[in-house]
GUSERO-157909 format. One record per residue (C-alpha): x, y, z; residue in three letters; residue number from 1. Coordinates in steps of 0.25 Angstrom, whole numbers. Last residue first. Example, Ala and Ser with C-alpha at 12.3 -4.5 7.8 and 13.67 -1.06 7.14 Angstrom:
BEGIN
atom x 55 y -4 z 29 sese SER torvex 2
atom x 49 y -18 z 31 sese ALA torvex 1
REM end
This chain:
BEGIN
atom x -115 y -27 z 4 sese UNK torvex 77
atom x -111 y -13 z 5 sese UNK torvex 76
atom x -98 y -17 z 16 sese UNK torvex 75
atom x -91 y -3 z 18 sese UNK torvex 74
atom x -77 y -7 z 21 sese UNK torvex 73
atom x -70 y -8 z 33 sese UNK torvex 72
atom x -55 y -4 z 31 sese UNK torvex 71
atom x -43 y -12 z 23 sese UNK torvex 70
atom x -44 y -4 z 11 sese UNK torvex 69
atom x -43 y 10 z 19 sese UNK torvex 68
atom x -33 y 7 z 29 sese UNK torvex 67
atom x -25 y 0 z 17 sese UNK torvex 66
atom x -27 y 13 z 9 sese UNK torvex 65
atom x -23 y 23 z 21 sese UNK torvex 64
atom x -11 y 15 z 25 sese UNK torvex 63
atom x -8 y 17 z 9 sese UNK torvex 62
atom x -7 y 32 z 8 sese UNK torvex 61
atom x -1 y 34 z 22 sese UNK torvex 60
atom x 8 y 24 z 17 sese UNK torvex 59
atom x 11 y 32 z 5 sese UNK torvex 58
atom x 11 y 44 z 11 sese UNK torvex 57
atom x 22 y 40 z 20 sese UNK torvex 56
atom x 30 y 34 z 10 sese UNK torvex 55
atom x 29 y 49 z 2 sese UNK torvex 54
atom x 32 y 57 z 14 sese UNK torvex 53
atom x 45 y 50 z 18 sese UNK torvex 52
atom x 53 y 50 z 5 sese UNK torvex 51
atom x 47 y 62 z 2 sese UNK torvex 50
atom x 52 y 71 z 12 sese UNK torvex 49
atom x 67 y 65 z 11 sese UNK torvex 48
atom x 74 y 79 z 16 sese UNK torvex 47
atom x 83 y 86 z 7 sese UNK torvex 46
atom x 71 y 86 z -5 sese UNK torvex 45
atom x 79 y 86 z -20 sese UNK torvex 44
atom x 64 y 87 z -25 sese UNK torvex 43
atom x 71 y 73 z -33 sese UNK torvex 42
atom x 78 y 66 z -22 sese UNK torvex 41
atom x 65 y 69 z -13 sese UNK torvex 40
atom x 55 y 62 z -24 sese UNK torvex 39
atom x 65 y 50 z -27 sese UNK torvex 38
atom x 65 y 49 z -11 sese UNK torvex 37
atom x 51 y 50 z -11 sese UNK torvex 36
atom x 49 y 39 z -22 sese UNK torvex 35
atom x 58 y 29 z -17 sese UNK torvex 34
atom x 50 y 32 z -3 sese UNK torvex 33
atom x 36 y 30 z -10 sese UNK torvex 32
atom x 42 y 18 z -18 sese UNK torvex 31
atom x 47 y 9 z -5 sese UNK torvex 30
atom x 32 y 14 z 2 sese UNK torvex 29
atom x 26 y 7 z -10 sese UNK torvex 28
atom x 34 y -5 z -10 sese UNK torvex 27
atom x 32 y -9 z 7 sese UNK torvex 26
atom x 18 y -5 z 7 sese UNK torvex 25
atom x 15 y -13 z -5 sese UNK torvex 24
atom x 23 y -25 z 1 sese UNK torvex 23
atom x 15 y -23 z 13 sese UNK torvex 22
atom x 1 y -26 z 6 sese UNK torvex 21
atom x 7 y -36 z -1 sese UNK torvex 20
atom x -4 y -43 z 6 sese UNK torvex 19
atom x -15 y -35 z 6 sese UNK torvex 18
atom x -25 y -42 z -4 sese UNK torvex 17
atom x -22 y -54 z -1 sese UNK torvex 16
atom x -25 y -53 z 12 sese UNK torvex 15
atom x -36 y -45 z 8 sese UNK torvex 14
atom x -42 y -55 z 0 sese UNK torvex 13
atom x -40 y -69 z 8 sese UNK torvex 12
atom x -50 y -64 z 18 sese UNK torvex 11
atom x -62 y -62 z 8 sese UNK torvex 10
atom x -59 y -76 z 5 sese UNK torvex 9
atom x -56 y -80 z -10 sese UNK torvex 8
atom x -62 y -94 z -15 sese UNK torvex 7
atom x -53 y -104 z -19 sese UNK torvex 6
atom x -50 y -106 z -33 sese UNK torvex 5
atom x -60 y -115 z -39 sese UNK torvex 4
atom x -51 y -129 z -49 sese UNK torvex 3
atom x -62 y -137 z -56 sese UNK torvex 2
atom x -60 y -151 z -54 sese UNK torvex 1
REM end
């Protein structure tokens, strides 16, 4: 008997494809705030400016990707 993996859905791929999708989020906002508060520390800043803007931009940055990768495509076929 030969062993045939199953055949792949399309729906099965973007499942897969975003489902860490939260854990991402989750880690790259974690390194955006450890990196702003090293930032602010450094540039000896009073008030913590980067510790907000940079967590901010990042999910600005990655709403707009998923918004983007996840949006009707062209279909040329």
């Amino acid at each position: 008997m030969n062993y045939r993996p199953p055949k792949q859905t399309k729906n099965s791929s973007p499942l897969l494809r975003y489902a860490g999708l939260g854990a991402q989020i989750f880690a790259t906002l974690g390194i955006a705030v450890f990196i702003g508060f090293k930032v602010d520390s450094w540039l000896r800043i009073s008030i913590p400016l980067l510790v907000w803007l940079l967590p901010l931009l990042v999910l600005v940055v990655m709403i707009y990707q998923l918004i983007k990768d996840t949006g009707k495509k062209k279909s040329n076929q």
